[in-house]
C-alpha positions in Angstrom: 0.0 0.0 0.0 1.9 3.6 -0.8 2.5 5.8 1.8 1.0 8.7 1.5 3.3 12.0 0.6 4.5 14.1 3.7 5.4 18.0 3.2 9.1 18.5 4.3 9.6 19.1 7.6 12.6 20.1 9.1 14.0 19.5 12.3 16.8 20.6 14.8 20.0 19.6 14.3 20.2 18.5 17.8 17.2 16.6 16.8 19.5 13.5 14.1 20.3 10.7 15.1 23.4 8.7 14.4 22.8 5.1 15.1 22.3 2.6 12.1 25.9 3.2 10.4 26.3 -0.2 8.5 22.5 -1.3 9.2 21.4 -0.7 5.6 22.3 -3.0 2.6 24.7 -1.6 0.2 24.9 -1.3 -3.8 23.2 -0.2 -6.4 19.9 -2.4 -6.5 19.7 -1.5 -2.5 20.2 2.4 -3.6 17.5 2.3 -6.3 14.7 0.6 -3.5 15.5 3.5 -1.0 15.1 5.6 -3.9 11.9 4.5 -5.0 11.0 4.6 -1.5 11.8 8.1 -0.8 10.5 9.4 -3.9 7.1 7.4 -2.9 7.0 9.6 0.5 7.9 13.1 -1.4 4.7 12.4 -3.5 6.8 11.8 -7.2 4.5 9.2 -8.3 4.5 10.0 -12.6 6.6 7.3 -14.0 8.6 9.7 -16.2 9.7 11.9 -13.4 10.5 9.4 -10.8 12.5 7.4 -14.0 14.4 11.2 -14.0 15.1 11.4 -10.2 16.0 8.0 -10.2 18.7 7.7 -12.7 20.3 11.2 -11.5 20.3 10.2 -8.2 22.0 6.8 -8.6 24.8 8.9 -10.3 25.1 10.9 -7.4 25.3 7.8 -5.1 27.8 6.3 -7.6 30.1 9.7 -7.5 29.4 10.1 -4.1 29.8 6.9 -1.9 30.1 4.2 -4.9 26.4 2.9 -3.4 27.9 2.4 0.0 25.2 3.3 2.9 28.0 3.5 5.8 29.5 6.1 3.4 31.6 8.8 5.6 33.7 11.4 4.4 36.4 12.4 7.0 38.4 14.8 5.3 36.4 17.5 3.3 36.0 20.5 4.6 32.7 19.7 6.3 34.1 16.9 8.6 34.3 19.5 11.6 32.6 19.3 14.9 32.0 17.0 18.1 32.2 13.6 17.5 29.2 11.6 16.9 28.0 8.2 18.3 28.9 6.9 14.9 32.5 7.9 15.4 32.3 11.1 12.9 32.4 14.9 13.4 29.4 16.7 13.5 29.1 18.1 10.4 30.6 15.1 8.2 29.0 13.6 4.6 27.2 10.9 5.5 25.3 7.8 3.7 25.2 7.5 0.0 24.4 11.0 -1.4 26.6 11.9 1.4 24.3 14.6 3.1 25.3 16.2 6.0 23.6 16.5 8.6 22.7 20.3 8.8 21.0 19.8 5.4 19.5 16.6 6.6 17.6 18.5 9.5 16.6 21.4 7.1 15.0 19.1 4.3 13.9 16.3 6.9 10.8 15.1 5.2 8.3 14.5 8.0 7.1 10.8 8.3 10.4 9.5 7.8 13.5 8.6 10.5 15.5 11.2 12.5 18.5 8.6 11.6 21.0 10.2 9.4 22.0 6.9 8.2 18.4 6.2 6.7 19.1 5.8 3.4 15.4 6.9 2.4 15.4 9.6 5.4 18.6 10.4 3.7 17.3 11.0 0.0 14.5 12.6 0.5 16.6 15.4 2.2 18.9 14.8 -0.5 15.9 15.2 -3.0 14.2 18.5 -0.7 17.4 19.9 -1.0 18.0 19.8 -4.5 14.2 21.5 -5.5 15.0 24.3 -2.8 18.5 25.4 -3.4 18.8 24.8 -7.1 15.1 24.7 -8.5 15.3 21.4 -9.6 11.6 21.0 -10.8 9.5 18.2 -8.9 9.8 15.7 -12.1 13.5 16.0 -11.9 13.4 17.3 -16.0 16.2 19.3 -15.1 18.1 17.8 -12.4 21.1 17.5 -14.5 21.4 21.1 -16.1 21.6 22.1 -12.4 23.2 19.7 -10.3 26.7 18.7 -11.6 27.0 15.8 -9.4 23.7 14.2 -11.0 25.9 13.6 -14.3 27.2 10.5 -15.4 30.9 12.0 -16.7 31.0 15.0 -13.6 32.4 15.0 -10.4 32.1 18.1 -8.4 30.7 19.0 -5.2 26.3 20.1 -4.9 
């Protein structure tokens, strides 16, 4: 039975969680299921445009993390702050579209975990994010022209 779609929600930063590191299966048939799942609680349900978010966000998890969940990046200029229960700073890339946690809690979509290891928790900030900051249009028709990361030959930060 679909989940009904959920508006974004944000929450506190305070408010993520940092258990689950390593709970989720990896690779890329994992990855497309959490997709298909997050895009499911956003409220994408057209075939055409959920094809679109799919296939540019699979290219972000493959530039990002190589469709690893436990996915942590220790030594960009975001991993800065406390350490976290899941051994990482604060403010590190986590998961495979390696979101950190500040843009987590600002693009939470409500109805799904606090955990910023959820991988669907995880993409539909990832998602909220990208329609917000760079007006990626909600059936993802232009996802590529403004996300760099969401191309296939580019590798550059979002």
């Amino acid at each position: 039975m679909p989940v009904p779609a959920a508006a974004p929600r944000g929450i506190q930063l305070r408010e993520v969680a940092f258990d689950g590191r390593g709970a989720w299966p990896d690779g890329p048939d994992a990855v497309r299921g959490y997709l298909e799942e997050a895009l499911t609680r956003i409220g994408i349900t057209e075939a055409p445009a959920r094809g679109r978010w799919i296939e540019g966000m699979m290219t972000i998890a493959d530039h990002e993390a190589q469709f690893h969940s436990n996915a942590i990046n220790l030594s960009d200029s975001n991993a800065y702050g406390p350490p976290q229960l899941d051994g990482g700073p604060l403010h590190a890339t986590r998961g495979p579209w390696q979101v950190m946690p500040d843009t987590f809690a600002a693009f939470h979509q409500a109805g799904t975990s606090n955990s910023a290891w959820d991988p669907v928790a995880a993409a539909c900030a990832s998602i909220n994010y990208q329609m917000s900051r760079y007006g990626v249009s909600r059936d993802g028709s232009n996802q590529r022209m403004l996300v760099g990361q969401a191309n296939p030959g580019t590798r550059q930060g979002y």
